[in-house]
C-alpha positions as a printed Julia matrix, in Angstrom:
263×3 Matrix{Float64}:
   0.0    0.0     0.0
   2.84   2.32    1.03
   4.51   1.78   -2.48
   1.58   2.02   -4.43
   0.67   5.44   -3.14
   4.45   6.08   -3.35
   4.12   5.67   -7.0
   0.57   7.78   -7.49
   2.23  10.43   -5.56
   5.16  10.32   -8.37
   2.77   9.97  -11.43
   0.58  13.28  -10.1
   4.18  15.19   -9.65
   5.02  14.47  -13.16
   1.94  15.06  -14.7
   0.37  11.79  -15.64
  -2.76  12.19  -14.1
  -4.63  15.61  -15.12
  -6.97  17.45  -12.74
  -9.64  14.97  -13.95
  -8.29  11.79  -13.45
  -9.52   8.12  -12.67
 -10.4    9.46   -9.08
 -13.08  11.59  -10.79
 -14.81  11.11  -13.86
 -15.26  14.26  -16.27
 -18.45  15.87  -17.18
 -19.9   15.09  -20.71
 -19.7   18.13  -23.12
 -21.07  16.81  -25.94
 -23.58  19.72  -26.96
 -27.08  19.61  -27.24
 -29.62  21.44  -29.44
 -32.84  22.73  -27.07
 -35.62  20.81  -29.03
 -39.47  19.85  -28.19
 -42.16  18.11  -29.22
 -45.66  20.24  -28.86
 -48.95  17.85  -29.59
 -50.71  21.41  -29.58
 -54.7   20.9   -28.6
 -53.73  22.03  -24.5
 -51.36  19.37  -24.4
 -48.12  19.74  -22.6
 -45.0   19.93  -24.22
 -42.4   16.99  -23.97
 -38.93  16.79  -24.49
 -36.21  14.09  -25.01
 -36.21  11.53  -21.98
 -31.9   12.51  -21.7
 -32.7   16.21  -21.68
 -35.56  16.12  -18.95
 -32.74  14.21  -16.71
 -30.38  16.41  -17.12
 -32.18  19.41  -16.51
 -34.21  17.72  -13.57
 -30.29  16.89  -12.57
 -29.04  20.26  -12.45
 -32.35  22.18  -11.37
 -33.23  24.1   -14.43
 -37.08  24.35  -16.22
 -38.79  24.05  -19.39
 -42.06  23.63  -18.34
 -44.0   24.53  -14.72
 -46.56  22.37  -13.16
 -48.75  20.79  -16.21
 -51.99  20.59  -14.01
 -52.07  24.2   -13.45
 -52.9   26.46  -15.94
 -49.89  28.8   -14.84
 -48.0   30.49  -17.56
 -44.36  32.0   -17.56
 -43.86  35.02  -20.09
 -40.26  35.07  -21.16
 -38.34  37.67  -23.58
 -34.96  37.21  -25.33
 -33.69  40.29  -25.95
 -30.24  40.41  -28.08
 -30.72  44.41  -29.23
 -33.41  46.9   -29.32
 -36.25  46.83  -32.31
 -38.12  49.94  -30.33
 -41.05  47.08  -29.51
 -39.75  46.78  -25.83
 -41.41  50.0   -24.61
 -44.35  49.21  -26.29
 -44.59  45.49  -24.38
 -43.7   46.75  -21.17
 -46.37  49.68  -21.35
 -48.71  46.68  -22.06
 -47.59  43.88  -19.08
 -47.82  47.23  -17.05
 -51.21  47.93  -18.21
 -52.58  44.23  -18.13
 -50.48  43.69  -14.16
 -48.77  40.64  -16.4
 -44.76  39.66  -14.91
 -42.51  38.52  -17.64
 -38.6   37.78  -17.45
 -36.1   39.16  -19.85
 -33.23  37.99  -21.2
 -30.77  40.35  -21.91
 -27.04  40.09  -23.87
 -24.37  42.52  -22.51
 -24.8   44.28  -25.96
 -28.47  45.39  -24.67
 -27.4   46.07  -21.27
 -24.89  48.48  -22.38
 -27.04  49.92  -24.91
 -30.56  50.38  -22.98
 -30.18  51.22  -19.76
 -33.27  53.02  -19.58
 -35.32  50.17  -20.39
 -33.3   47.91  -17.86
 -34.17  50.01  -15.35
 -37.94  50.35  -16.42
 -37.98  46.53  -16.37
 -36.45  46.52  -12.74
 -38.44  49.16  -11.18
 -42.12  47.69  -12.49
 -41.33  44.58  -10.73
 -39.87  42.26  -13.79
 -36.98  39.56  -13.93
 -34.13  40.63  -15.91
 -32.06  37.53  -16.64
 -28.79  36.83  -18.16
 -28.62  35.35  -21.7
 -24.41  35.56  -21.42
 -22.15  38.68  -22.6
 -21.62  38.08  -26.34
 -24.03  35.59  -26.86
 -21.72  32.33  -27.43
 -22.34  28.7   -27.57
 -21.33  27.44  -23.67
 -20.72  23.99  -24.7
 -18.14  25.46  -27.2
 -15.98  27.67  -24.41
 -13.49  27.1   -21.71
 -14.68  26.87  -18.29
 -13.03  30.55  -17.77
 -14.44  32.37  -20.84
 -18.24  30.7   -19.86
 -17.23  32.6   -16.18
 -16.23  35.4   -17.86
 -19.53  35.72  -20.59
 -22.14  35.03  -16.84
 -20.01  37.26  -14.81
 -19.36  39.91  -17.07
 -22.98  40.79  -18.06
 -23.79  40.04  -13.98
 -21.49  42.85  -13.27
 -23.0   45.47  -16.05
 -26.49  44.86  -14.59
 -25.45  45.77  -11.14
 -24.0   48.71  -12.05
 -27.03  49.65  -14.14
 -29.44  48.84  -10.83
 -27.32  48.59   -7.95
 -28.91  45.14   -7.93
 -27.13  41.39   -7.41
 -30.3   39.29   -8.31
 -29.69  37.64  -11.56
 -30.56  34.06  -11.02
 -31.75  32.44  -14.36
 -29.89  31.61  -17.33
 -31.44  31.63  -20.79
 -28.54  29.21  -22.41
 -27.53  31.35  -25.55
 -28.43  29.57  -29.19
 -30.55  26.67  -26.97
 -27.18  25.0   -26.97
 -25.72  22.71  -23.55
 -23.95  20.4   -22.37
 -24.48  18.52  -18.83
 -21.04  20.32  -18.64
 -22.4   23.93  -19.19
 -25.57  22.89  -16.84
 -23.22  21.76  -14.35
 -21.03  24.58  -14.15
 -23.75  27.27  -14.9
 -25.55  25.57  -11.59
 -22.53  25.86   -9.26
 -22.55  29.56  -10.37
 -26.34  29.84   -8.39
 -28.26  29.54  -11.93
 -31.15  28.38  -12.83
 -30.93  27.9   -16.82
 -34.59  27.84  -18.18
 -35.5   26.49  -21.46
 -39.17  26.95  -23.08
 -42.17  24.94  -23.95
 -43.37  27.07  -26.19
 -41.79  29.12  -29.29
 -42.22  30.07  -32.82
 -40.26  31.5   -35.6
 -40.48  35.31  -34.84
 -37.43  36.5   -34.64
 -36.68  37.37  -38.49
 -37.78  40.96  -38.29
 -38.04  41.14  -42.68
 -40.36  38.25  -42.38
 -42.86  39.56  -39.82
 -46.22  38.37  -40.9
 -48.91  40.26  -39.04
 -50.25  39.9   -35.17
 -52.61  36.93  -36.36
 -49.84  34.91  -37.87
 -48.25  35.58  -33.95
 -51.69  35.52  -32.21
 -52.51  31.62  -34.22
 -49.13  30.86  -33.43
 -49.24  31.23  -29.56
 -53.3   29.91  -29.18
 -53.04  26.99  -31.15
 -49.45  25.73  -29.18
 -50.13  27.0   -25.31
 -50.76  24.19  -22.57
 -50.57  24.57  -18.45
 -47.37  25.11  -17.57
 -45.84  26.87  -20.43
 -43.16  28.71  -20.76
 -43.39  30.95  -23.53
 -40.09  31.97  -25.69
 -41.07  35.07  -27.9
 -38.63  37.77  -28.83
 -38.9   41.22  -28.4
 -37.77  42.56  -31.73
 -40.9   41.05  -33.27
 -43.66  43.46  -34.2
 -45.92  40.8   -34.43
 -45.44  39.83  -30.81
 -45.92  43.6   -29.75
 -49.03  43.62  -31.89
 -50.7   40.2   -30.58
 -49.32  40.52  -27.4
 -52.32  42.4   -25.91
 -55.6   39.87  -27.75
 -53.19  36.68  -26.43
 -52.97  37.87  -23.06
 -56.83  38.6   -22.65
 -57.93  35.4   -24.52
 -55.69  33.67  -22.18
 -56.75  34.74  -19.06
 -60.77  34.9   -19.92
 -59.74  30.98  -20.64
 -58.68  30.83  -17.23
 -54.55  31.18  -17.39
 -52.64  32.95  -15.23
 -49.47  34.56  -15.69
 -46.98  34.12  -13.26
 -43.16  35.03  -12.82
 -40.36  32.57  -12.66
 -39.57  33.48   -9.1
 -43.21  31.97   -8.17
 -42.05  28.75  -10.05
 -38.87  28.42   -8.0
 -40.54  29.77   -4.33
 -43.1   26.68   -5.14
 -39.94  24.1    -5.91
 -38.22  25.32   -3.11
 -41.04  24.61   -0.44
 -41.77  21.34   -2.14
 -38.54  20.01   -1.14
Protein backbone atom coordinates (compact mmCIF):
# COMPACT_ATOMS: atom_id res chain seq x y z
CA UNK A 1 0.00 0.00 0.00
CA UNK A 2 2.84 2.32 1.03
CA UNK A 3 4.51 1.78 -2.48
CA UNK A 4 1.58 2.02 -4.43
CA UNK A 5 0.67 5.44 -3.14
CA UNK A 6 4.45 6.08 -3.35
CA UNK A 7 4.12 5.67 -7.00
CA UNK A 8 0.57 7.78 -7.49
CA UNK A 9 2.23 10.43 -5.56
CA UNK A 10 5.16 10.32 -8.37
CA UNK A 11 2.77 9.97 -11.43
CA UNK A 12 0.58 13.28 -10.10
CA UNK A 13 4.18 15.19 -9.65
CA UNK A 14 5.02 14.47 -13.16
CA UNK A 15 1.94 15.06 -14.70
CA UNK A 16 0.37 11.79 -15.64
CA UNK A 17 -2.76 12.19 -14.10
CA UNK A 18 -4.63 15.61 -15.12
CA UNK A 19 -6.97 17.45 -12.74
CA UNK A 20 -9.64 14.97 -13.95
CA UNK A 21 -8.29 11.79 -13.45
CA UNK A 22 -9.52 8.12 -12.67
CA UNK A 23 -10.40 9.46 -9.08
CA UNK A 24 -13.08 11.59 -10.79
CA UNK A 25 -14.81 11.11 -13.86
CA UNK A 26 -15.26 14.26 -16.27
CA UNK A 27 -18.45 15.87 -17.18
CA UNK A 28 -19.90 15.09 -20.71
CA UNK A 29 -19.70 18.13 -23.12
CA UNK A 30 -21.07 16.81 -25.94
CA UNK A 31 -23.58 19.72 -26.96
CA UNK A 32 -27.08 19.61 -27.24
CA UNK A 33 -29.62 21.44 -29.44
CA UNK A 34 -32.84 22.73 -27.07
CA UNK A 35 -35.62 20.81 -29.03
CA UNK A 36 -39.47 19.85 -28.19
CA UNK A 37 -42.16 18.11 -29.22
CA UNK A 38 -45.66 20.24 -28.86
CA UNK A 39 -48.95 17.85 -29.59
CA UNK A 40 -50.71 21.41 -29.58
CA UNK A 41 -54.70 20.90 -28.60
CA UNK A 42 -53.73 22.03 -24.50
CA UNK A 43 -51.36 19.37 -24.40
CA UNK A 44 -48.12 19.74 -22.60
CA UNK A 45 -45.00 19.93 -24.22
CA UNK A 46 -42.40 16.99 -23.97
CA UNK A 47 -38.93 16.79 -24.49
CA UNK A 48 -36.21 14.09 -25.01
CA UNK A 49 -36.21 11.53 -21.98
CA UNK A 50 -31.90 12.51 -21.70
CA UNK A 51 -32.70 16.21 -21.68
CA UNK A 52 -35.56 16.12 -18.95
CA UNK A 53 -32.74 14.21 -16.71
CA UNK A 54 -30.38 16.41 -17.12
CA UNK A 55 -32.18 19.41 -16.51
CA UNK A 56 -34.21 17.72 -13.57
CA UNK A 57 -30.29 16.89 -12.57
CA UNK A 58 -29.04 20.26 -12.45
CA UNK A 59 -32.35 22.18 -11.37
CA UNK A 60 -33.23 24.10 -14.43
CA UNK A 61 -37.08 24.35 -16.22
CA UNK A 62 -38.79 24.05 -19.39
CA UNK A 63 -42.06 23.63 -18.34
CA UNK A 64 -44.00 24.53 -14.72
CA UNK A 65 -46.56 22.37 -13.16
CA UNK A 66 -48.75 20.79 -16.21
CA UNK A 67 -51.99 20.59 -14.01
CA UNK A 68 -52.07 24.20 -13.45
CA UNK A 69 -52.90 26.46 -15.94
CA UNK A 70 -49.89 28.80 -14.84
CA UNK A 71 -48.00 30.49 -17.56
CA UNK A 72 -44.36 32.00 -17.56
CA UNK A 73 -43.86 35.02 -20.09
CA UNK A 74 -40.26 35.07 -21.16
CA UNK A 75 -38.34 37.67 -23.58
CA UNK A 76 -34.96 37.21 -25.33
CA UNK A 77 -33.69 40.29 -25.95
CA UNK A 78 -30.24 40.41 -28.08
CA UNK A 79 -30.72 44.41 -29.23
CA UNK A 80 -33.41 46.90 -29.32
CA UNK A 81 -36.25 46.83 -32.31
CA UNK A 82 -38.12 49.94 -30.33
CA UNK A 83 -41.05 47.08 -29.51
CA UNK A 84 -39.75 46.78 -25.83
CA UNK A 85 -41.41 50.00 -24.61
CA UNK A 86 -44.35 49.21 -26.29
CA UNK A 87 -44.59 45.49 -24.38
CA UNK A 88 -43.70 46.75 -21.17
CA UNK A 89 -46.37 49.68 -21.35
CA UNK A 90 -48.71 46.68 -22.06
CA UNK A 91 -47.59 43.88 -19.08
CA UNK A 92 -47.82 47.23 -17.05
CA UNK A 93 -51.21 47.93 -18.21
CA UNK A 94 -52.58 44.23 -18.13
CA UNK A 95 -50.48 43.69 -14.16
CA UNK A 96 -48.77 40.64 -16.40
CA UNK A 97 -44.76 39.66 -14.91
CA UNK A 98 -42.51 38.52 -17.64
CA UNK A 99 -38.60 37.78 -17.45
CA UNK A 100 -36.10 39.16 -19.85
CA UNK A 101 -33.23 37.99 -21.20
CA UNK A 102 -30.77 40.35 -21.91
CA UNK A 103 -27.04 40.09 -23.87
CA UNK A 104 -24.37 42.52 -22.51
CA UNK A 105 -24.80 44.28 -25.96
CA UNK A 106 -28.47 45.39 -24.67
CA UNK A 107 -27.40 46.07 -21.27
CA UNK A 108 -24.89 48.48 -22.38
CA UNK A 109 -27.04 49.92 -24.91
CA UNK A 110 -30.56 50.38 -22.98
CA UNK A 111 -30.18 51.22 -19.76
CA UNK A 112 -33.27 53.02 -19.58
CA UNK A 113 -35.32 50.17 -20.39
CA UNK A 114 -33.30 47.91 -17.86
CA UNK A 115 -34.17 50.01 -15.35
CA UNK A 116 -37.94 50.35 -16.42
CA UNK A 117 -37.98 46.53 -16.37
CA UNK A 118 -36.45 46.52 -12.74
CA UNK A 119 -38.44 49.16 -11.18
CA UNK A 120 -42.12 47.69 -12.49
CA UNK A 121 -41.33 44.58 -10.73
CA UNK A 122 -39.87 42.26 -13.79
CA UNK A 123 -36.98 39.56 -13.93
CA UNK A 124 -34.13 40.63 -15.91
CA UNK A 125 -32.06 37.53 -16.64
CA UNK A 126 -28.79 36.83 -18.16
CA UNK A 127 -28.62 35.35 -21.70
CA UNK A 128 -24.41 35.56 -21.42
CA UNK A 129 -22.15 38.68 -22.60
CA UNK A 130 -21.62 38.08 -26.34
CA UNK A 131 -24.03 35.59 -26.86
CA UNK A 132 -21.72 32.33 -27.43
CA UNK A 133 -22.34 28.70 -27.57
CA UNK A 134 -21.33 27.44 -23.67
CA UNK A 135 -20.72 23.99 -24.70
CA UNK A 136 -18.14 25.46 -27.20
CA UNK A 137 -15.98 27.67 -24.41
CA UNK A 138 -13.49 27.10 -21.71
CA UNK A 139 -14.68 26.87 -18.29
CA UNK A 140 -13.03 30.55 -17.77
CA UNK A 141 -14.44 32.37 -20.84
CA UNK A 142 -18.24 30.70 -19.86
CA UNK A 143 -17.23 32.60 -16.18
CA UNK A 144 -16.23 35.40 -17.86
CA UNK A 145 -19.53 35.72 -20.59
CA UNK A 146 -22.14 35.03 -16.84
CA UNK A 147 -20.01 37.26 -14.81
CA UNK A 148 -19.36 39.91 -17.07
CA UNK A 149 -22.98 40.79 -18.06
CA UNK A 150 -23.79 40.04 -13.98
CA UNK A 151 -21.49 42.85 -13.27
CA UNK A 152 -23.00 45.47 -16.05
CA UNK A 153 -26.49 44.86 -14.59
CA UNK A 154 -25.45 45.77 -11.14
CA UNK A 155 -24.00 48.71 -12.05
CA UNK A 156 -27.03 49.65 -14.14
CA UNK A 157 -29.44 48.84 -10.83
CA UNK A 158 -27.32 48.59 -7.95
CA UNK A 159 -28.91 45.14 -7.93
CA UNK A 160 -27.13 41.39 -7.41
CA UNK A 161 -30.30 39.29 -8.31
CA UNK A 162 -29.69 37.64 -11.56
CA UNK A 163 -30.56 34.06 -11.02
CA UNK A 164 -31.75 32.44 -14.36
CA UNK A 165 -29.89 31.61 -17.33
CA UNK A 166 -31.44 31.63 -20.79
CA UNK A 167 -28.54 29.21 -22.41
CA UNK A 168 -27.53 31.35 -25.55
CA UNK A 169 -28.43 29.57 -29.19
CA UNK A 170 -30.55 26.67 -26.97
CA UNK A 171 -27.18 25.00 -26.97
CA UNK A 172 -25.72 22.71 -23.55
CA UNK A 173 -23.95 20.40 -22.37
CA UNK A 174 -24.48 18.52 -18.83
CA UNK A 175 -21.04 20.32 -18.64
CA UNK A 176 -22.40 23.93 -19.19
CA UNK A 177 -25.57 22.89 -16.84
CA UNK A 178 -23.22 21.76 -14.35
CA UNK A 179 -21.03 24.58 -14.15
CA UNK A 180 -23.75 27.27 -14.90
CA UNK A 181 -25.55 25.57 -11.59
CA UNK A 182 -22.53 25.86 -9.26
CA UNK A 183 -22.55 29.56 -10.37
CA UNK A 184 -26.34 29.84 -8.39
CA UNK A 185 -28.26 29.54 -11.93
CA UNK A 186 -31.15 28.38 -12.83
CA UNK A 187 -30.93 27.90 -16.82
CA UNK A 188 -34.59 27.84 -18.18
CA UNK A 189 -35.50 26.49 -21.46
CA UNK A 190 -39.17 26.95 -23.08
CA UNK A 191 -42.17 24.94 -23.95
CA UNK A 192 -43.37 27.07 -26.19
CA UNK A 193 -41.79 29.12 -29.29
CA UNK A 194 -42.22 30.07 -32.82
CA UNK A 195 -40.26 31.50 -35.60
CA UNK A 196 -40.48 35.31 -34.84
CA UNK A 197 -37.43 36.50 -34.64
CA UNK A 198 -36.68 37.37 -38.49
CA UNK A 199 -37.78 40.96 -38.29
CA UNK A 200 -38.04 41.14 -42.68
CA UNK A 201 -40.36 38.25 -42.38
CA UNK A 202 -42.86 39.56 -39.82
CA UNK A 203 -46.22 38.37 -40.90
CA UNK A 204 -48.91 40.26 -39.04
CA UNK A 205 -50.25 39.90 -35.17
CA UNK A 206 -52.61 36.93 -36.36
CA UNK A 207 -49.84 34.91 -37.87
CA UNK A 208 -48.25 35.58 -33.95
CA UNK A 209 -51.69 35.52 -32.21
CA UNK A 210 -52.51 31.62 -34.22
CA UNK A 211 -49.13 30.86 -33.43
CA UNK A 212 -49.24 31.23 -29.56
CA UNK A 213 -53.30 29.91 -29.18
CA UNK A 214 -53.04 26.99 -31.15
CA UNK A 215 -49.45 25.73 -29.18
CA UNK A 216 -50.13 27.00 -25.31
CA UNK A 217 -50.76 24.19 -22.57
CA UNK A 218 -50.57 24.57 -18.45
CA UNK A 219 -47.37 25.11 -17.57
CA UNK A 220 -45.84 26.87 -20.43
CA UNK A 221 -43.16 28.71 -20.76
CA UNK A 222 -43.39 30.95 -23.53
CA UNK A 223 -40.09 31.97 -25.69
CA UNK A 224 -41.07 35.07 -27.90
CA UNK A 225 -38.63 37.77 -28.83
CA UNK A 226 -38.90 41.22 -28.40
CA UNK A 227 -37.77 42.56 -31.73
CA UNK A 228 -40.90 41.05 -33.27
CA UNK A 229 -43.66 43.46 -34.20
CA UNK A 230 -45.92 40.80 -34.43
CA UNK A 231 -45.44 39.83 -30.81
CA UNK A 232 -45.92 43.60 -29.75
CA UNK A 233 -49.03 43.62 -31.89
CA UNK A 234 -50.70 40.20 -30.58
CA UNK A 235 -49.32 40.52 -27.40
CA UNK A 236 -52.32 42.40 -25.91
CA UNK A 237 -55.60 39.87 -27.75
CA UNK A 238 -53.19 36.68 -26.43
CA UNK A 239 -52.97 37.87 -23.06
CA UNK A 240 -56.83 38.60 -22.65
CA UNK A 241 -57.93 35.40 -24.52
CA UNK A 242 -55.69 33.67 -22.18
CA UNK A 243 -56.75 34.74 -19.06
CA UNK A 244 -60.77 34.90 -19.92
CA UNK A 245 -59.74 30.98 -20.64
CA UNK A 246 -58.68 30.83 -17.23
CA UNK A 247 -54.55 31.18 -17.39
CA UNK A 248 -52.64 32.95 -15.23
CA UNK A 249 -49.47 34.56 -15.69
CA UNK A 250 -46.98 34.12 -13.26
CA UNK A 251 -43.16 35.03 -12.82
CA UNK A 252 -40.36 32.57 -12.66
CA UNK A 253 -39.57 33.48 -9.10
CA UNK A 254 -43.21 31.97 -8.17
CA UNK A 255 -42.05 28.75 -10.05
CA UNK A 256 -38.87 28.42 -8.00
CA UNK A 257 -40.54 29.77 -4.33
CA UNK A 258 -43.10 26.68 -5.14
CA UNK A 259 -39.94 24.10 -5.91
CA UNK A 260 -38.22 25.32 -3.11
CA UNK A 261 -41.04 24.61 -0.44
CA UNK A 262 -41.77 21.34 -2.14
CA UNK A 263 -38.54 20.01 -1.14
Amino acid sequence: MKRLTIIIMLFLSIGLFSSHSVFAEELSNKEYQWSFKNPRNGEPSTTEPHFEELIEKYGGMYIGDTSEKNLYLTFDNGYENGYTEIILDLLKEKNVPATFFVTGHFLNEENDLIKRMVSEGHIVGNHSFHHPSLPEVSDDRLEREIHSLEQAYEEVTGRTDMMYLRPPQGTFSERSLSKTAEMGYTNVFWSLAYKDWEIDRQKGADYAYDNIMERIHPGAVLLLHSVSSDNAEALPRVIDDLQSEGYTFKSLDEWRLKQEISF
